[in-house]
C-alpha positions as CSV (number, residue, x, y, z in Angstrom):
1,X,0.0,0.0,0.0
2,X,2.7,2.7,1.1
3,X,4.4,1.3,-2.1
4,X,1.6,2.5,-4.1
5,X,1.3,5.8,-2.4
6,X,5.0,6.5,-2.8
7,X,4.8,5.7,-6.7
8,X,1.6,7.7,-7.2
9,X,3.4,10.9,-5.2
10,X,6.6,10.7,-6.4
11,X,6.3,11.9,-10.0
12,X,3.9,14.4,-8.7
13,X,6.9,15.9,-6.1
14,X,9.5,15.8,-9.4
15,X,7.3,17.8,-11.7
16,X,6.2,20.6,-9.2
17,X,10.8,20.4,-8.6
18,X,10.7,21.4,-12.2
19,X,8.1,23.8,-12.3
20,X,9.1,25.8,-9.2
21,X,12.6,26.1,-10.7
22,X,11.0,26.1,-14.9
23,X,13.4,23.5,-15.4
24,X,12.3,23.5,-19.8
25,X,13.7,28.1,-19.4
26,X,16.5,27.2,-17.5
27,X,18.0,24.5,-19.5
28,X,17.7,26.5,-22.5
29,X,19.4,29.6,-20.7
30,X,22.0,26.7,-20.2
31,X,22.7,26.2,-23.7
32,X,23.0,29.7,-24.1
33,X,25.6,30.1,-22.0
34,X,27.6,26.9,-23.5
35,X,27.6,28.5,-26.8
36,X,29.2,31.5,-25.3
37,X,31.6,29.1,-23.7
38,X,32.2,27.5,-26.8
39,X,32.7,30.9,-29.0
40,X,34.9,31.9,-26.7
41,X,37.1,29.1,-25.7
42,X,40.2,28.3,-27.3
43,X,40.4,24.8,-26.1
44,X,37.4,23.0,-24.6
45,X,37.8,22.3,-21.1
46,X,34.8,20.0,-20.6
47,X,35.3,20.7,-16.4
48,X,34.4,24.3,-17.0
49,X,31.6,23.1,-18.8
50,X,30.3,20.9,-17.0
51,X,30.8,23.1,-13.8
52,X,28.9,26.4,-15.9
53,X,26.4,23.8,-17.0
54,X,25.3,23.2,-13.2
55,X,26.2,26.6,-11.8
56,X,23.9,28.3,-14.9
57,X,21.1,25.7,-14.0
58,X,21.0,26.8,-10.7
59,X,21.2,30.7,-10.9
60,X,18.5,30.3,-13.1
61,X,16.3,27.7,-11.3
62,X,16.6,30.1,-7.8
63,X,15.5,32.9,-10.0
64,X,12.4,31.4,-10.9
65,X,11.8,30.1,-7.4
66,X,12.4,33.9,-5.8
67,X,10.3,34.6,-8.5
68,X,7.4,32.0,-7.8
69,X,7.2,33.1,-3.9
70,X,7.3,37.1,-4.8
71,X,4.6,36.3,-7.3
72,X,2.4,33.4,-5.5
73,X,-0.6,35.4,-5.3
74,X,-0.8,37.0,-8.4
75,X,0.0,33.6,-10.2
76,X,-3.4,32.2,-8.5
77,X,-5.6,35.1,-10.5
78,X,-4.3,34.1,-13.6
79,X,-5.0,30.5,-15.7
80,X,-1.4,30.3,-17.2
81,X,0.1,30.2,-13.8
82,X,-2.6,29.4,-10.9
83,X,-1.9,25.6,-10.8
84,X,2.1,26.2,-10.0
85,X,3.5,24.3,-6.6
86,X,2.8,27.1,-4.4
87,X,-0.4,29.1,-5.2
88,X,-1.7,25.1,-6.5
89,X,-0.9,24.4,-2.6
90,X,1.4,21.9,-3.7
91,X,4.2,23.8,-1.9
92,X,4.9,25.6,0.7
93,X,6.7,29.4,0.5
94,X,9.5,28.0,3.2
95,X,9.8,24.9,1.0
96,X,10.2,26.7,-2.0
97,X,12.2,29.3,-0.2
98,X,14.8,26.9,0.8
99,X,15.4,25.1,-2.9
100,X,15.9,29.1,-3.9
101,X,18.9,29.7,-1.7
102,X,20.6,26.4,-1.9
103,X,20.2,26.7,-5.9
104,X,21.7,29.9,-5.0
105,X,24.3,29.3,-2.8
106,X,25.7,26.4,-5.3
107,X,25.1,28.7,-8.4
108,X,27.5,30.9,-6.8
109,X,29.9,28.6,-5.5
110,X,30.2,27.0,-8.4
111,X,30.5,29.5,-10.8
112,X,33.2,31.1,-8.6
113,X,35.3,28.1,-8.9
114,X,35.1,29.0,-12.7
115,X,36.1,32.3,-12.2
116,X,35.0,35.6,-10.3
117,X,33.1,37.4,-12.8
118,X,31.3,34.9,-14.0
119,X,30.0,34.5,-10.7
120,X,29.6,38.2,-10.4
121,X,27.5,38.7,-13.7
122,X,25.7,35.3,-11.8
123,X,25.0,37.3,-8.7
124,X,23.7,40.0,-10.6
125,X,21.6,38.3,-12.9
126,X,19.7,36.8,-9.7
127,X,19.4,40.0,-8.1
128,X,18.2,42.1,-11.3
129,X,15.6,39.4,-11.8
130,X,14.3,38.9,-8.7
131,X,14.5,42.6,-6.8
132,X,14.0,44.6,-9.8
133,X,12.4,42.6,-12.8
134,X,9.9,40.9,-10.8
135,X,8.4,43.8,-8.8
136,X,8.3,46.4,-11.8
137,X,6.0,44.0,-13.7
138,X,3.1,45.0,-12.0
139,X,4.1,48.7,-12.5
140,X,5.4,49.5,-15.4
141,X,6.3,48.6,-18.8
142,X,9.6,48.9,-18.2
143,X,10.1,45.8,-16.5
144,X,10.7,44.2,-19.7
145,X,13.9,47.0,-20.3
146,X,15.0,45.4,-16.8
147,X,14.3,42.1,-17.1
148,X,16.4,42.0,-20.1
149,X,19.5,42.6,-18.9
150,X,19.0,39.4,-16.6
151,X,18.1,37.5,-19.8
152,X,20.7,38.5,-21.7
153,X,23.9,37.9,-19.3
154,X,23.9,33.8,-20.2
155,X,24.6,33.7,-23.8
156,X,28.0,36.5,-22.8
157,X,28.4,34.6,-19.2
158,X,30.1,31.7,-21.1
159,X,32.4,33.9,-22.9
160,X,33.5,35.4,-19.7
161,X,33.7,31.5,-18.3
162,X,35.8,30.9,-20.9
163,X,38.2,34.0,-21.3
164,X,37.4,35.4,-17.4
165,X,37.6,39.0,-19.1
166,X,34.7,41.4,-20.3
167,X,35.0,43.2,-23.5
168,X,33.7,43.7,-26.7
169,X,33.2,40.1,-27.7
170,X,31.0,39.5,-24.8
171,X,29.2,43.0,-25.0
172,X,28.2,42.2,-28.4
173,X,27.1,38.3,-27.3
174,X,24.9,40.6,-24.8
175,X,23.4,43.3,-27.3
176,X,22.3,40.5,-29.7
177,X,20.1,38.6,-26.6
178,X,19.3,42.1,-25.1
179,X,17.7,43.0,-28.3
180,X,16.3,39.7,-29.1
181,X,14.2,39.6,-26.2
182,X,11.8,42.3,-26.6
183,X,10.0,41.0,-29.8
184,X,10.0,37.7,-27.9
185,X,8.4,39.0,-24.8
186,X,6.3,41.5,-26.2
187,X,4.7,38.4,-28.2
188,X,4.2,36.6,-25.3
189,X,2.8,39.7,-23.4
190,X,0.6,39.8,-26.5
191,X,-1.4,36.5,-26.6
192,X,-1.5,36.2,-23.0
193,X,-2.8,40.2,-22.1
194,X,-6.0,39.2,-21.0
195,X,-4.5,37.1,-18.6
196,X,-1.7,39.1,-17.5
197,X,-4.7,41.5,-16.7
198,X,-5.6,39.7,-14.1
199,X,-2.6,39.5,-12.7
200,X,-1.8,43.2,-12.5
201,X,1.0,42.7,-15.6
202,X,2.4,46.0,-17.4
203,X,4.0,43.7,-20.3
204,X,3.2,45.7,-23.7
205,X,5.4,48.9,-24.4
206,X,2.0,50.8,-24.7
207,X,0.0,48.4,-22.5
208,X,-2.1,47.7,-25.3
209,X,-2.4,45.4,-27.9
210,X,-2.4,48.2,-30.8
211,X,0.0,49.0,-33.8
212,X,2.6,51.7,-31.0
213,X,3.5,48.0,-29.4
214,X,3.8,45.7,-33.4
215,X,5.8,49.0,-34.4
216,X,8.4,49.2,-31.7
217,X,8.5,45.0,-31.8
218,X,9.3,45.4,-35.7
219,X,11.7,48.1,-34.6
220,X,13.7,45.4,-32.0
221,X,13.3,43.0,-33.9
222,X,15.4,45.1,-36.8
223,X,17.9,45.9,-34.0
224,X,18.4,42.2,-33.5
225,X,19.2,41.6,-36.6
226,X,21.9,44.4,-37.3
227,X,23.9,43.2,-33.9
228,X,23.3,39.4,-35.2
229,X,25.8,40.3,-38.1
230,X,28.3,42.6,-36.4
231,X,30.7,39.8,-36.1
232,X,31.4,39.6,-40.0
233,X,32.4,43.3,-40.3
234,X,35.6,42.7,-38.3
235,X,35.8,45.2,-35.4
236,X,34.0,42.5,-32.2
237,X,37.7,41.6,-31.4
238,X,37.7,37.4,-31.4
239,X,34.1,37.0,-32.0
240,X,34.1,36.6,-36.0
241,X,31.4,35.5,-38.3
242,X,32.2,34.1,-42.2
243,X,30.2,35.8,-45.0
244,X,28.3,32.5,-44.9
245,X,27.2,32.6,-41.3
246,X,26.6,36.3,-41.8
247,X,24.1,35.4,-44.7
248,X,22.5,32.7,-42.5
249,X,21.8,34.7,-39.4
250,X,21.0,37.5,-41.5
251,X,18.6,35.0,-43.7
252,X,17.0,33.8,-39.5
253,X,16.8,37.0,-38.9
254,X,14.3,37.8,-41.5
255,X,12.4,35.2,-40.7
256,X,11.8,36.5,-37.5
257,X,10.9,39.8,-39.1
258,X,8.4,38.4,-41.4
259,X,6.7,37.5,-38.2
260,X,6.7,40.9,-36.7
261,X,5.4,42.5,-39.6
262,X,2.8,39.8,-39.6
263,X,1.8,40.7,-36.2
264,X,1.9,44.3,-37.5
265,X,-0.6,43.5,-40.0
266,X,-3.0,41.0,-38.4
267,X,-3.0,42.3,-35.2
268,X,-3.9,38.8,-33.2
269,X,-3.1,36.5,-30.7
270,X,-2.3,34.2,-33.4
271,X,0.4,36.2,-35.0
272,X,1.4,36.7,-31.8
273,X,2.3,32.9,-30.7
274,X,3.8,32.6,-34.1
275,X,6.4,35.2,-33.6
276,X,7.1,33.8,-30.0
277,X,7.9,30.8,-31.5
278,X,9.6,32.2,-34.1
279,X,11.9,33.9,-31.9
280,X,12.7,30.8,-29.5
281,X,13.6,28.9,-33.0
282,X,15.6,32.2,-33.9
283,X,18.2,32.5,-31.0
284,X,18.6,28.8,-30.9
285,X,19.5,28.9,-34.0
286,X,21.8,31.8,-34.5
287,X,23.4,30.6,-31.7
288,X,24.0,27.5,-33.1
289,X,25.0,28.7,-36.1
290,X,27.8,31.2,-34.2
291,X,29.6,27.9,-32.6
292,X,29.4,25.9,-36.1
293,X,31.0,29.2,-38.0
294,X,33.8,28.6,-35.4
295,X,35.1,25.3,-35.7
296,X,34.1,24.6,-39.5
């Protein structure tokens, strides 16, 4: 009988250990900080990897968590997020409070053993995110301006694993995730407004779902795309790009456009989810297509 129990609960305890820490986000903020690693490496040390692998897994897993508790009662007004551990009752705040720091405490460590600043631009990223990001979301559209800079330290965090120094390289590994995630976000803030309403969330650059918001996602989605072939001009120090790669992220890139002006033009929830999409297939890609330019 206790057998039986134990079998039915366990699978139950594992998924709300994934969804209090979005295991699916922080796994793919992993692989963007290996593919800094990677661009910036020289010779693969697969130590470091594996050690920015765990430490990036769980800076990003305490974020969410911090994030989780701060939010618990708003996440219960809205359908997207009301069955999570904690507002589902599947969790309690000390609970969830406790896998936070730990996750914390061995992000840091971890990363530190790596380096110092990558467990600096660690620290920070946590901080940004869960002080800053997190509280402004209810306030102002801004919080997507701050919540970006979070976002975007991964994909430059493995460079600076891999090199331990910050410069132009990294900075430009930064812009192109920075700029990236605005079209991406303001997608998702699009097909989900009416449930962010409930919530309380400012997500839309206008706070509507009207042609000032598809204008200024066109607009970062164009920025995007210029940083995404910076590297081929010559002038981002080691980070270099062929003519090929160039014409391939410049090729993803307007892809990703055609999908912003297709929001521009429809105007729906729709076109919405198809650029959010869109742009998850879009950095994956670019970034995949950065490391391959490398080593081919």
């Amino acid at each position: 009988m206790s057998t039986t129990k134990s079998s039915i609960a366990r699978p139950s305890v594992i998924s709300d250990f994934k969804e209090i820490t979005k295991m699916r986000l922080a796994l793919s903020v992993v692989f963007s900080s290996l593919a800094g690693y990677l661009l910036g490496v020289d010779q693969i040390d697969f130590k470091i990897l594996t050690l920015l692998a765990f430490g990036g897994y769980f800076m990003v897993g305490a974020s969410n968590a911090f994030n989780q508790i701060i939010e618990k009662d708003l996440d219960a007004l809205m359908n997207r997020t009301k069955n999570r551990p904690i507002p589902g009752g599947r969790m309690s705040v000390s609970t969830a409070f406790i896998i936070a720091s730990i996750f914390t405490l061995l992000g840091v460590i971890i990363l530190y053993t790596i380096n110092k600043q990558t467990a600096m631009f660690g620290a920070i990223s946590i901080f940004l995110y869960t002080c800053v990001y997190t509280p402004l979301k209810t306030k102002t559209p801004l919080a997507v301006f701050v919540g970006a800079i979070p976002g975007a330290i991964p994909f430059m965090l493995g460079w600076v694993a891999a090199t331990d120094d910050f410069g132009i390289e990294p900075g430009t590994l930064f812009a192109l995730q920075f700029f990236w995630q605005f079209p991406h976000f303001w997608a998702i803030g699009w097909f989900l407004f009416e449930d962010y309403k409930k919530g309380g969330f400012f997500m839309l650059p206008t706070g509507k779902q009207d042609r000032g918001t598809a204008v200024q996602t066109i607009t970062y989605t164009i920025w995007t795309l210029i940083v995404s072939i910076l590297p081929v001009f010559g002038f981002t120090g080691k980070l270099q790009l062929s003519i090929i790669g160039a014409v391939v992220v410049f090729i993803l890139g307007l892809g990703m456009l055609y999908y912003a002006i297709r929001l521009f033009r429809e105007m729906t929830e729709k076109a919405a989810k198809q650029l959010m999409l869109a742009s998850v297939s879009y950095i994956t890609l670019v970034q995949i297509v950065y490391v391959i330019d490398k080593f081919i």
